[in-house]
C-alpha positions as CSV (number, residue, x, y, z in Angstrom):
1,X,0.0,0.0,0.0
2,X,3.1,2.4,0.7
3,X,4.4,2.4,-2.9
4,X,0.9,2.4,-4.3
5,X,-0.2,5.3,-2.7
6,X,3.1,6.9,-3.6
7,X,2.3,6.3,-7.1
8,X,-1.0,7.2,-6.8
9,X,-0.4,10.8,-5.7
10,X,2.7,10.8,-8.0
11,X,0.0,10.4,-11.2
12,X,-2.4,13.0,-9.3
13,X,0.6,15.9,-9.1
14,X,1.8,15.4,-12.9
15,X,-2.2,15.2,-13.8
16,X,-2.7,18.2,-12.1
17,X,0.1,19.9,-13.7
18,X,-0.8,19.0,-16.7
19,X,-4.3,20.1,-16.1
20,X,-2.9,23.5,-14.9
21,X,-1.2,24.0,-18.4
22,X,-4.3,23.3,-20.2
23,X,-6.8,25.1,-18.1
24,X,-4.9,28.0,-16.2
25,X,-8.4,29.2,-15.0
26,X,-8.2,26.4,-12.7
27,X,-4.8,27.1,-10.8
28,X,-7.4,28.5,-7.8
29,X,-8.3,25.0,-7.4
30,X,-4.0,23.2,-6.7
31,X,-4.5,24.3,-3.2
32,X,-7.5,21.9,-2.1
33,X,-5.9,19.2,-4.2
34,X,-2.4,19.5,-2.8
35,X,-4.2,19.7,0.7
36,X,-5.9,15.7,-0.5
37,X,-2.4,15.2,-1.6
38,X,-0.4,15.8,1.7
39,X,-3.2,14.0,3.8
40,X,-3.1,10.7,1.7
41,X,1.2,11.3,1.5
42,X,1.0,11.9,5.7
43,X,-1.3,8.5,5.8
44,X,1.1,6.9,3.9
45,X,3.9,7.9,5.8
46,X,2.9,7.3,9.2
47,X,0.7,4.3,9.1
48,X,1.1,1.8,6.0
49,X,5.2,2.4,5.6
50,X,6.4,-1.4,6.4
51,X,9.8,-3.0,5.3
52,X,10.0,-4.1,1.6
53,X,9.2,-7.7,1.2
54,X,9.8,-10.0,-1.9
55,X,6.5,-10.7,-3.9
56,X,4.4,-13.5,-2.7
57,X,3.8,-15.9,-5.8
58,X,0.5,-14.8,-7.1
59,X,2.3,-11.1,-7.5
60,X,5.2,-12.1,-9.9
61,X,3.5,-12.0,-13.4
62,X,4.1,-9.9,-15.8
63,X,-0.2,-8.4,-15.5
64,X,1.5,-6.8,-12.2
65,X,2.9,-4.2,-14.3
66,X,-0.5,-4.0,-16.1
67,X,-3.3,-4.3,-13.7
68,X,-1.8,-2.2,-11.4
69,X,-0.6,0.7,-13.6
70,X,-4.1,0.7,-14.5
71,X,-5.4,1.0,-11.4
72,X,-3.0,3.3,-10.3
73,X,-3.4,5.3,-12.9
74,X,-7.0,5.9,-12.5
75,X,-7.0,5.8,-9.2
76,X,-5.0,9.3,-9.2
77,X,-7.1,10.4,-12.1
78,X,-10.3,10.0,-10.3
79,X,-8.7,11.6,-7.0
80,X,-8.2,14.9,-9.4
81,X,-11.7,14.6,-10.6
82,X,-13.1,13.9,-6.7
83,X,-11.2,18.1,-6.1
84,X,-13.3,19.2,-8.5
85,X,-16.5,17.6,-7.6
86,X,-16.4,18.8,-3.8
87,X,-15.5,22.2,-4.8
88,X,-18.0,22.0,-7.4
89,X,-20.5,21.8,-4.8
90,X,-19.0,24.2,-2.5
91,X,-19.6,26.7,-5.5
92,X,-22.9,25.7,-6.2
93,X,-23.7,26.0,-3.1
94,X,-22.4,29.4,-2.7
95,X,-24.5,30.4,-5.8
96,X,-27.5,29.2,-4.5
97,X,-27.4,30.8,-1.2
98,X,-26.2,34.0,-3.0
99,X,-29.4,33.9,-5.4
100,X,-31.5,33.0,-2.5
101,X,-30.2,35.7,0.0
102,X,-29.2,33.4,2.4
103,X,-26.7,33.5,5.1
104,X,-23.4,32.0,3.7
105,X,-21.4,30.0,6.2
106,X,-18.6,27.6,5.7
107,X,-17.6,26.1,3.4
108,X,-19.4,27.6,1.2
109,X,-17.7,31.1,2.0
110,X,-14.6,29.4,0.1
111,X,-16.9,30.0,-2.9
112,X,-15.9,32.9,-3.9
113,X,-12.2,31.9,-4.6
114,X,-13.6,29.3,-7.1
115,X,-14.2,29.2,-11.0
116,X,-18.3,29.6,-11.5
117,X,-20.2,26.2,-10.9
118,X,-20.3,25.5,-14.4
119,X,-16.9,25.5,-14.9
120,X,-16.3,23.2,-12.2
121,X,-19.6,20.8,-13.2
122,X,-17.6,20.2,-17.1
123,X,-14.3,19.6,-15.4
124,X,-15.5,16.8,-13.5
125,X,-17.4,15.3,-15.7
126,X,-14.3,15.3,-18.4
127,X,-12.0,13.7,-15.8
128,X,-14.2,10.7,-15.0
129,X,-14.9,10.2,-18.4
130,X,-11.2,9.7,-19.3
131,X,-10.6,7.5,-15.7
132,X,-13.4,5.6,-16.3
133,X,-12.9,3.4,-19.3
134,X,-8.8,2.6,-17.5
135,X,-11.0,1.9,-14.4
136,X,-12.7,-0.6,-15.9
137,X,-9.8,-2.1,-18.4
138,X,-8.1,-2.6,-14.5
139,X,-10.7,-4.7,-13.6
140,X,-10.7,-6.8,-16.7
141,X,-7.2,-7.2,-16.6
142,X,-7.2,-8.0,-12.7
143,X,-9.9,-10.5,-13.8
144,X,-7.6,-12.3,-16.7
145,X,-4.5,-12.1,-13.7
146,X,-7.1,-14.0,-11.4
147,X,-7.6,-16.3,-13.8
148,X,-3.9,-17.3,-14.2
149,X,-3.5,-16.9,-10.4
150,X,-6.1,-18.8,-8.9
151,X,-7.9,-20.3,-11.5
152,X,-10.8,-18.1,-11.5
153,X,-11.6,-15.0,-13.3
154,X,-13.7,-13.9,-10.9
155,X,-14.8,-14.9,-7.2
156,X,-16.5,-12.1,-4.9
157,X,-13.4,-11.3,-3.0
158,X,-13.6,-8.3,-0.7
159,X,-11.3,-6.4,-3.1
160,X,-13.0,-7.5,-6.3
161,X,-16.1,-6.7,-4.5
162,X,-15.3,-3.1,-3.7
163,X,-13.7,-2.3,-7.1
164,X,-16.8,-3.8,-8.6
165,X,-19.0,-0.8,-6.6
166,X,-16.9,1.7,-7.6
167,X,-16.8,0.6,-10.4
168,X,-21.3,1.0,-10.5
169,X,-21.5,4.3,-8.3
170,X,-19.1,6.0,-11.3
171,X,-21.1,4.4,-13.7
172,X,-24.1,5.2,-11.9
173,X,-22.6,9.0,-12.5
174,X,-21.8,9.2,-15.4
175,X,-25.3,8.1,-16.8
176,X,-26.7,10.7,-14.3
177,X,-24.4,13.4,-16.0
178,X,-26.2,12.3,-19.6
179,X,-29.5,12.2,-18.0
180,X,-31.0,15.6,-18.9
181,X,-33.4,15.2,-16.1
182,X,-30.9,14.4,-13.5
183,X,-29.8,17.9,-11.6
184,X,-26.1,18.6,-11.9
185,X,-25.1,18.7,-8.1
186,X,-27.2,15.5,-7.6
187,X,-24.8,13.7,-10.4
188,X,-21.9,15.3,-8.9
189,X,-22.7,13.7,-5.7
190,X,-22.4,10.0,-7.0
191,X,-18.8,11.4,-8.1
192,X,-17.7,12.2,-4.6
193,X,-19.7,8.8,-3.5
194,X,-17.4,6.9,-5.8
195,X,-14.7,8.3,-4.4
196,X,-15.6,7.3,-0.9
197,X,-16.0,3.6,-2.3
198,X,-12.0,4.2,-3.9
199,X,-11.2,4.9,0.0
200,X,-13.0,2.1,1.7
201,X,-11.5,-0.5,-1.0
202,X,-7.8,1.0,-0.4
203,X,-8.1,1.2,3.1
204,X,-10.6,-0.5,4.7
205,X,-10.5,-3.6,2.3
206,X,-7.0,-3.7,2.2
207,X,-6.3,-3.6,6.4
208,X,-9.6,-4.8,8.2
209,X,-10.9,-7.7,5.8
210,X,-9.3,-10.5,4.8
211,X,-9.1,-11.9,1.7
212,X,-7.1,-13.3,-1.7
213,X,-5.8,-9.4,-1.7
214,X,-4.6,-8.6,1.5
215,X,-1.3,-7.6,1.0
216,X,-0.7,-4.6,2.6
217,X,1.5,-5.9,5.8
218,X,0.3,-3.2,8.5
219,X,-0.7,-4.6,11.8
């Protein structure tokens, strides 16, 4: 879990960067996604750093550079797009409460700091749309490697399980997004839902439950 999170905000920073270049109008936003940065990196540090170990039998295959650069890889995509759908509702909310007259309290007082709502809304949707489809080509692959491993493609395990959710809840978002009927914040919510399932399969899956994937080593 040490080196994967590693990895994981590594592809996050250069995302972001990259982002940046593109979009300048978005610079506003580095700050909250360096702050999701240096929580996950402080995590990392303190809790799930144990001594390197050589790979258990079921690891050494060549679909370990595959399934898990996938994963990896949208894994930090999706934590960019899970920025800009929080703050996407902070700023919607702000609008909101601005239109209506009400009071504005926090967060939504960080509103004004933000691109408008819309800005944010088209953002997040573009970023799950290009995480999603190596979301899902991770789990195919991580299927294929099961396959080879254990001689199943596919058997319910907690991990499997979980990445199988997420998997549906950003599914479940991005046919809300192309639903004209759908409201925009409610979509956006199934975005940040998703990445709550990304969380409880990295770190509640991987620590508390046991299963054919628990390899992270922290007691």
């Amino acid at each position: 879990m040490y080196e994967f999170i590693i990895a994981v905000t590594l592809v996050c920073a250069i995302g972001w960067m990259g982002l940046v270049l593109r979009r300048p109008a978005v610079r506003p936003l580095g700050l909250f996604v360096t702050l999701v940065l240096v929580v996950l990196l402080g995590v990392d540090l303190v809790v799930l750093r144990t001594a390197v170990e050589p790979l258990v039998p079921a690891l050494n295959s060549y679909w370990l550079k595959i399934h898990v650069t996938l994963a990896i890889t949208a894994s930090g995509t999706f934590m960019i797009g899970f920025c800009a759908a929080a703050l996407h509702l902070v700023r919607a909310g702000y609008e909101r409460r601005v239109a209506e007259k009400r009071v504005v309290g926090f967060p939504y007082t960080l509103g004004p700091r933000l691109p408008v709502a819309e800005s944010l809304e088209r953002l997040t949707f573009r970023i799950h749309a290009f995480a999603f489809p190596i979301w899902t080509l991770a789990i195919m692959c991580g299927a294929i490697w099961a396959e080879a491993a254990w001689g199943r493609y596919w058997g319910w395990d907690p991990k499997e399980t979980w990445s199988f959710i997420a998997w549906i809840v950003y599914a479940a978002y991005l046919h809300a997004r192309a639903t004209p009927s759908v409201r925009r914040t409610a979509a956006t919510w199934l975005a940040v839902a998703g990445w709550a399932m990304m969380m409880v399969n990295l770190f509640v899956i991987n620590i508390a439950v046991a299963g054919m994937h628990s390899y992270a080593g922290v007691k």
